[in-house]
Every structure is written in C-alpha cells, then in structure tokens.
C-alpha positions as CSV (number, residue, x, y, z in Angstrom):
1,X,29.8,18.4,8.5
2,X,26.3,16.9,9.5
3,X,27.2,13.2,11.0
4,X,24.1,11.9,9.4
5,X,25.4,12.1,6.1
6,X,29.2,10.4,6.3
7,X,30.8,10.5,3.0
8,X,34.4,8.9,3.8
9,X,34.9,5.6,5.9
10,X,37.2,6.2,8.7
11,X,40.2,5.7,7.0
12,X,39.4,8.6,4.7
13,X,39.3,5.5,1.8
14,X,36.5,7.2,-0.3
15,X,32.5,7.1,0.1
16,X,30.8,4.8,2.6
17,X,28.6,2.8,0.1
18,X,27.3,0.8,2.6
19,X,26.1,3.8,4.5
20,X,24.3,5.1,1.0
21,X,22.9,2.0,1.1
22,X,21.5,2.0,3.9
23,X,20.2,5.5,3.4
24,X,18.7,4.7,0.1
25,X,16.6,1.9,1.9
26,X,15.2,3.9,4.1
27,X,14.5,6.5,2.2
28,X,12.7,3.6,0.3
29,X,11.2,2.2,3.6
30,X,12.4,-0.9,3.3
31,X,13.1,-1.1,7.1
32,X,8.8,-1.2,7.5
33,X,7.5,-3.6,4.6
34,X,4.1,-2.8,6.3
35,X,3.5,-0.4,2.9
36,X,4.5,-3.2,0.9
37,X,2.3,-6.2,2.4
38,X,-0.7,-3.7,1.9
39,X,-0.1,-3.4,-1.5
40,X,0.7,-6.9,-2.2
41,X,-2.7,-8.5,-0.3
42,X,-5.1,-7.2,-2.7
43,X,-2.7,-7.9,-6.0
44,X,-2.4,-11.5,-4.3
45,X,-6.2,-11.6,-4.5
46,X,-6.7,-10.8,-7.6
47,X,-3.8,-13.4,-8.9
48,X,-5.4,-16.2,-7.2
49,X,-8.9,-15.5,-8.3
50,X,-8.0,-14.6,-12.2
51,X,-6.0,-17.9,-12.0
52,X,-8.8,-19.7,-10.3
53,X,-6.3,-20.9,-7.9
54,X,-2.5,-20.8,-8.3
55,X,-1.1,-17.8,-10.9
56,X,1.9,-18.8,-13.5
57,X,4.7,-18.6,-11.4
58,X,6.5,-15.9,-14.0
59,X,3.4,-13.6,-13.0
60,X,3.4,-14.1,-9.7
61,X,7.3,-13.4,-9.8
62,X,6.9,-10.6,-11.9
63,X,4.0,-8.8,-9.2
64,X,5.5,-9.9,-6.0
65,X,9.0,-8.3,-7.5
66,X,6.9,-4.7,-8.7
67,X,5.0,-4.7,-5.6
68,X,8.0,-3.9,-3.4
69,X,10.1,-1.9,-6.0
70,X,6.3,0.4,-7.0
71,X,6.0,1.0,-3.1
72,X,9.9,2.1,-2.7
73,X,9.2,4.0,-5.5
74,X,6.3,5.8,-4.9
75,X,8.0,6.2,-1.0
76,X,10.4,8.2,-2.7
77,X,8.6,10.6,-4.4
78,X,5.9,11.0,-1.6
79,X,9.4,11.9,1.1
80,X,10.9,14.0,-2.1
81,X,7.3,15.7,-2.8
82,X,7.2,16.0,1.5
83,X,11.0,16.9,2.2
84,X,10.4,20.7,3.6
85,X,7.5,19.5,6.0
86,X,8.5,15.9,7.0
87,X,11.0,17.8,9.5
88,X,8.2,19.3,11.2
89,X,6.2,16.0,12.1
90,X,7.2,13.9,14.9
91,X,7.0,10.7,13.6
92,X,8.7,12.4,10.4
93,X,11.6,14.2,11.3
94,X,14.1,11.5,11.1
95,X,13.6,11.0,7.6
96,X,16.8,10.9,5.5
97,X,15.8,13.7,3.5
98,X,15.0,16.1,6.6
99,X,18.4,15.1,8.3
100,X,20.2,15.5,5.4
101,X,21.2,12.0,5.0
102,X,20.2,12.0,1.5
103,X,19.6,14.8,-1.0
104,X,16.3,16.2,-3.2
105,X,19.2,15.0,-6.4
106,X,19.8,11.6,-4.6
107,X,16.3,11.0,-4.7
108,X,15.1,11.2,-7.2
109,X,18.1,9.6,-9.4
110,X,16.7,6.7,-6.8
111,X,13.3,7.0,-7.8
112,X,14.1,7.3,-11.9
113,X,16.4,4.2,-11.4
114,X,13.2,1.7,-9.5
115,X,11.1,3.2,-12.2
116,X,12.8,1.7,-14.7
117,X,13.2,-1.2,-12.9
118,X,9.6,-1.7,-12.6
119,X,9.3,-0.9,-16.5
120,X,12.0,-3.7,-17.2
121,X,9.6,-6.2,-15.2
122,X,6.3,-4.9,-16.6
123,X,7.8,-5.6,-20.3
124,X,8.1,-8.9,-19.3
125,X,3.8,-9.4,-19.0
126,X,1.5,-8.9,-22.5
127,X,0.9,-5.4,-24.0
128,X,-2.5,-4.7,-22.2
129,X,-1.0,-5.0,-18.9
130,X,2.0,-2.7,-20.5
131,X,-0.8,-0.1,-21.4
132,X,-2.3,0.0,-17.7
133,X,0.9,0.5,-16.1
134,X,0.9,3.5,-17.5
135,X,-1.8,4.6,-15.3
136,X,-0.5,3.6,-12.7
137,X,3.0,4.8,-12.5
138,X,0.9,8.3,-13.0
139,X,-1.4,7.4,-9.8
140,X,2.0,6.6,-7.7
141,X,3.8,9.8,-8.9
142,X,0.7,12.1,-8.7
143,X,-0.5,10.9,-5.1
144,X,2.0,12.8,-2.4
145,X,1.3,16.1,-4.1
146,X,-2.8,15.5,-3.8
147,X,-2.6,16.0,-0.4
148,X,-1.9,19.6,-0.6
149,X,-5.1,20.8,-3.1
150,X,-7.9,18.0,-1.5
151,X,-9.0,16.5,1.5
152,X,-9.5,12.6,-0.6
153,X,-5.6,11.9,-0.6
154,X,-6.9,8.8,0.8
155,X,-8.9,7.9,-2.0
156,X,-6.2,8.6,-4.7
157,X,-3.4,6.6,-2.6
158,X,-6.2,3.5,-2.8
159,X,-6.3,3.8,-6.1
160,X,-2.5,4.0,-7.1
161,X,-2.4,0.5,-4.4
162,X,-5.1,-1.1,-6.0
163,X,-4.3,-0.6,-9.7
164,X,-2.4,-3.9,-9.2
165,X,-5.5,-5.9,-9.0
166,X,-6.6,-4.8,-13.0
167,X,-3.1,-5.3,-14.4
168,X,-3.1,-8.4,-12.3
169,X,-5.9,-10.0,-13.9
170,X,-4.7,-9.1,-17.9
171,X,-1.2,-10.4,-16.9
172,X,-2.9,-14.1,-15.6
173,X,-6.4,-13.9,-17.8
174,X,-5.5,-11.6,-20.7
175,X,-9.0,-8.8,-20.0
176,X,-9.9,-7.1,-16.9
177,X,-13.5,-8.4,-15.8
178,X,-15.8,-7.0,-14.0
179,X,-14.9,-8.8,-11.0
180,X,-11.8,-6.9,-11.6
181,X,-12.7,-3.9,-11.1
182,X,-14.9,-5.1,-7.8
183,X,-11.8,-6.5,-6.5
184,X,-10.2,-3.2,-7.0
185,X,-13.3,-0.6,-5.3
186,X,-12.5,-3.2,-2.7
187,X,-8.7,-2.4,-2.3
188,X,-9.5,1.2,-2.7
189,X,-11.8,1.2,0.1
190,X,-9.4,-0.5,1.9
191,X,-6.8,1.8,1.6
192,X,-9.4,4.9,2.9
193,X,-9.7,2.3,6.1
194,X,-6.0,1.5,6.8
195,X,-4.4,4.8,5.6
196,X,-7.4,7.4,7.6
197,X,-6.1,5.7,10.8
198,X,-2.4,6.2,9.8
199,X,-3.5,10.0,8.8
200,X,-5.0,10.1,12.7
201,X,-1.8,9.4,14.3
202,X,-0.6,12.8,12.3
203,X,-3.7,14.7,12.4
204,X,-2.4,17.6,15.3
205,X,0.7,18.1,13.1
206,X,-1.0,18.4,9.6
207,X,-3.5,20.7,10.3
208,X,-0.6,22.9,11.5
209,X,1.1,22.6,8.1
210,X,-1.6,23.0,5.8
211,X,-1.7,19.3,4.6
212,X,-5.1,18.0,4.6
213,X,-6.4,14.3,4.8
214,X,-9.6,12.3,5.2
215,X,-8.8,12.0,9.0
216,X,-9.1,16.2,9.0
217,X,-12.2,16.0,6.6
218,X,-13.7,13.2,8.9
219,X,-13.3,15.1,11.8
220,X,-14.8,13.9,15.1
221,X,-16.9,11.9,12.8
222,X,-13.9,9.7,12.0
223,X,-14.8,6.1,13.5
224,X,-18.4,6.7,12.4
225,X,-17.2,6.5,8.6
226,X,-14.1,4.5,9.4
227,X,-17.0,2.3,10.6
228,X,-19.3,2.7,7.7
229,X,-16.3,1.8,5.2
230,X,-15.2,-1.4,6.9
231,X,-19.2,-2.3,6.3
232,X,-19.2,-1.2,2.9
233,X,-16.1,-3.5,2.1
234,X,-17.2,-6.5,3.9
235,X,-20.2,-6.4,1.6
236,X,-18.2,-6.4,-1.5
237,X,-15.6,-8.7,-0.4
238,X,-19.0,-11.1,0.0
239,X,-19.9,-10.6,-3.7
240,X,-16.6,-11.2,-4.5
241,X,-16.9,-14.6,-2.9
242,X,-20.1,-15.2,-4.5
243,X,-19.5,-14.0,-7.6
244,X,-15.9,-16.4,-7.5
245,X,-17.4,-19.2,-6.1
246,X,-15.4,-19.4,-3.3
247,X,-16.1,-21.8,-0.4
248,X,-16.7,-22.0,2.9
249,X,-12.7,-21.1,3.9
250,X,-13.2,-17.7,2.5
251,X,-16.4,-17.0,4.5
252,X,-14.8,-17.8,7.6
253,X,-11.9,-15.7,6.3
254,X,-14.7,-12.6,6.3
255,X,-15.8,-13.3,9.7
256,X,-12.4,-13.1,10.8
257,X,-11.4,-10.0,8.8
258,X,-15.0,-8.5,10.7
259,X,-13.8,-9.5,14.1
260,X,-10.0,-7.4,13.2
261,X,-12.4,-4.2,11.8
262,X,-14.3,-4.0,15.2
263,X,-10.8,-4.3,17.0
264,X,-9.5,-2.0,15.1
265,X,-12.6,0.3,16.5
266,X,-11.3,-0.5,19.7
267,X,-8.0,0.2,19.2
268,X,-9.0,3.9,17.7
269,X,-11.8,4.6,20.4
270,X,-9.7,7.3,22.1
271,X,-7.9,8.7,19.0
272,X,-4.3,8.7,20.9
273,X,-1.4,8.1,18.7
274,X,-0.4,5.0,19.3
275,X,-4.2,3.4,19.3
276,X,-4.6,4.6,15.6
277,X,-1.1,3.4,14.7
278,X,-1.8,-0.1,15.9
279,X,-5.0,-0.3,13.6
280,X,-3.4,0.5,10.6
281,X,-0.9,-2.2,11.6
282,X,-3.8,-4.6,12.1
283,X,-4.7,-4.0,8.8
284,X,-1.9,-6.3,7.6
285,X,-3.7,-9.3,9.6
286,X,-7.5,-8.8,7.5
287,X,-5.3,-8.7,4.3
288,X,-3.5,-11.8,4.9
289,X,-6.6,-13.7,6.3
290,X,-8.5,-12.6,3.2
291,X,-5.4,-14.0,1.1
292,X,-5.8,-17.8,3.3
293,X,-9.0,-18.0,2.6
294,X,-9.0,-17.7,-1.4
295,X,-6.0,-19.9,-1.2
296,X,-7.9,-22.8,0.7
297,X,-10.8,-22.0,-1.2
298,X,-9.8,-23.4,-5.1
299,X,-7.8,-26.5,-2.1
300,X,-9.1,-29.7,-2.1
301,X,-10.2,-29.2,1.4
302,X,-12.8,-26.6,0.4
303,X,-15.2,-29.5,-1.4
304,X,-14.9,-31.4,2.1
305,X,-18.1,-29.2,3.4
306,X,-19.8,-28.6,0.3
C-alpha cells in the first residue's frame, strides 16, 4: 500500500481524518497562501476605493472569506485538470494527486463542496454581484485547461483573479464603474507580471510536456515584455489614483511598487529557477504596498500635505 496515502491510524481504529485533512489542504494549497494574498490585494483595492475608504464590514467578511475558499477551489481543479503531468515537473511531483495521496474522486467532491461554499457566501451580497459570480466561477474552472490549446493562459488566470475587483464594487456601491473595470485591466496585467515569472521557473519542463505559457510565447524576449507590462500597469495604477483622488500616500505607494518591478528585473536577469521564483514572491510586497497606500490615502493624515 503506497505510505502516502494511510487510511487506518496505527491502531487499525478506522481512517486517519486528520491525515485527509491534511491532504485536502494541500491539495488546496493552503500551506502557500501566496495564491491567495494575490488574489485578495487587488479585491482589497477595489473595496477600499468603492467605499471611499473602509468597506461594510459584512462585505469585506464576505470577500476576504471567498478569496481563500475561490483560490482553494480553483487549486483544485487546476491539480485535478494537471494530475497526469504534475508528476513529471520537479517542483510538481509531490503533489497529493501525483503521489496518490488523494484521488481524481476526492477531488473533485473537494472542489464541488468549496464551490458551494463560495455560493452560500456570495448569496449573502445583492443580486448583481450574484449575476457576476457566475462569470467568474466559469473563469476559475475554465483556466487550468487553457493552457493546453493557447499560449495567454496567463491572461485568462488574470482575469478569473481580478473578477473580484467588479463584483467587489456592486457588493460595496451597487454598479460596476468604469474605474472598475480599470482597476481590474490593472489586476489582470498584474497577474501576466507575477504568474510569467512563476511560468519561468517551469519553462524547461513544460515545453517538454506540451503545456504552453506566456514565458514559452515570450521567449528570450521575456524581461523585455515582463518589462513593458510592469510600465503599462504603473501607468494605470496612476489613473487610478487620479481618477480616485487619492493622495500623496498612494503616490509614494507607486514609487515603491516601481522600485520592487525593477528588483524583480534583477532577480529574473539570469532566468535560473530560483531568481524567477523569488520575483513572483516579491509580487506579494507591490500588492500590499499598493493596498497601504489607498488605506492612508481616505486617513486623516493624507490632508496633512495637501
């Protein structure tokens, strides 16, 4: 029997639930909430600025709470969609369902039961944000199999994260604006950024198996564009300030979030593994320095400059 997958305590007592668990929460990823905090940055964002400083606090329960149950989720069904290649990719292979610690059924049982979890806490907002979660529960169940017929999987992924920002705003403001749906290019160029340099760290081993990725489409022209992107979203997170009226906090904020990008250039110079790896990490630092500046921006302290 494989030892990964222990179905009787020592005693012989009956299943190890605490082992399933444990399983189940990795399969979910809940061991590296770096998937979550990306996710929750931008929705954070959007809260804030829809609020015009601090969200209801049942909304901002309600998102913080669907944030990390729609990133288990869609964890799920990405390793499910991924099980007969994951054992074939170093940094992969120890997933549960390549070792056999969990099975294809197990998962997605797991991934039907957070769905409806996350259902049970969308009810809870007003019917237009009920409509657009529709949408996207069909982005996060769609994305791991769009890496296998384009090279964009990139692009889709940013906008199953970022379709928190619209349903964001209609759950605090009651419409989506069009600073809405700036706020959510933004998170969607974001997510090309973070998740190219995560793709880089696997490039070798998915060109092998057929998967394909904006770090393969890049090419050796990866930091170039990488580059270019980080540009491109400094500028709109600028409008997004202007437009918002934010203060002086939140420019600072930028120049901070500029100073990470061209560190994270650094850290990706030679390409190598563990460079790459480290500047998707990073990524969680620009999101929560973005996030301190809107908060200090609708403070008191922001009018001390003005």
């Amino acid at each position: 029997m494989n030892s990964a997958r222990p179905h009787a305590t020592p005693h012989g007592a009956g299943p190890d639930w605490r082992h399933r668990l444990l399983q189940y929460a990795r399969l979910a990823r809940l061991h590296r909430p770096i998937g979550i905090l990306l996710l929750l940055w931008p929705m954070l964002w959007a809260l804030w600025i829809a609020a015009e400083g601090v969200p209801r606090l049942d909304v901002l329960v309600i998102f913080v709470l669907g944030t990390v149950v729609m990133r288990s989720a869609g964890c799920v069904i990405n390793d499910y969609a991924d099980r007969n290649f994951d054992g074939h990719v170093e940094r992969t292979k120890e997933r549960p369902l390549p070792t056999g610690a969990v099975t294809p059924r197990e998962a997605l049982l797991l991934f039907a039961v957070l769905l409806a979890i996350a259902l049970a806490l969308v009810l809870a907002t007003n019917r237009a944000t009920i409509l657009l979660s529709f949408g996207g529960a069909a982005l996060a169940i769609t994305y791991p199999f769009a890496k296998r017929y384009t090279h964009l999987p990139q692009v889709h992924l940013g906008a199953a994260f970022g379709w928190a920002v619209p349903m964001a705003f209609t759950a605090q403001s009651g419409a989506v604006s069009p600073l809405a749906w700036l706020l959510f290019s933004t998170a969607v160029l974001w997510a090309v950024i973070y998740d190219t340099q995560d793709a880089m760290v696997d490039r070798d081993d998915d060109v092998r198996l057929g998967i394909r990725s904006t770090a393969i489409l890049f090419a050796d022209a990866d930091r170039i564009i990488i580059g270019g992107l980080m540009c491109l979203m400094l500028s709109n997170l600028y409008l997004i300030g202007r437009r918002a009226d934010l203060g002086w906090p939140y420019d600072g904020a930028l120049l901070v979030a500029a100073a990470l990008f061209v560190y994270q250039q650094y850290l990706i110079r030679d390409r190598n593994r563990a460079g790459c790896f480290a500047a998707f990490l990073n990524n969680n630092w620009v999101g929560g320095v973005l996030f301190l500046g809107v908060i200090l921006s609708y403070s008191p302290a922001s009018s001390w400059f003005k």
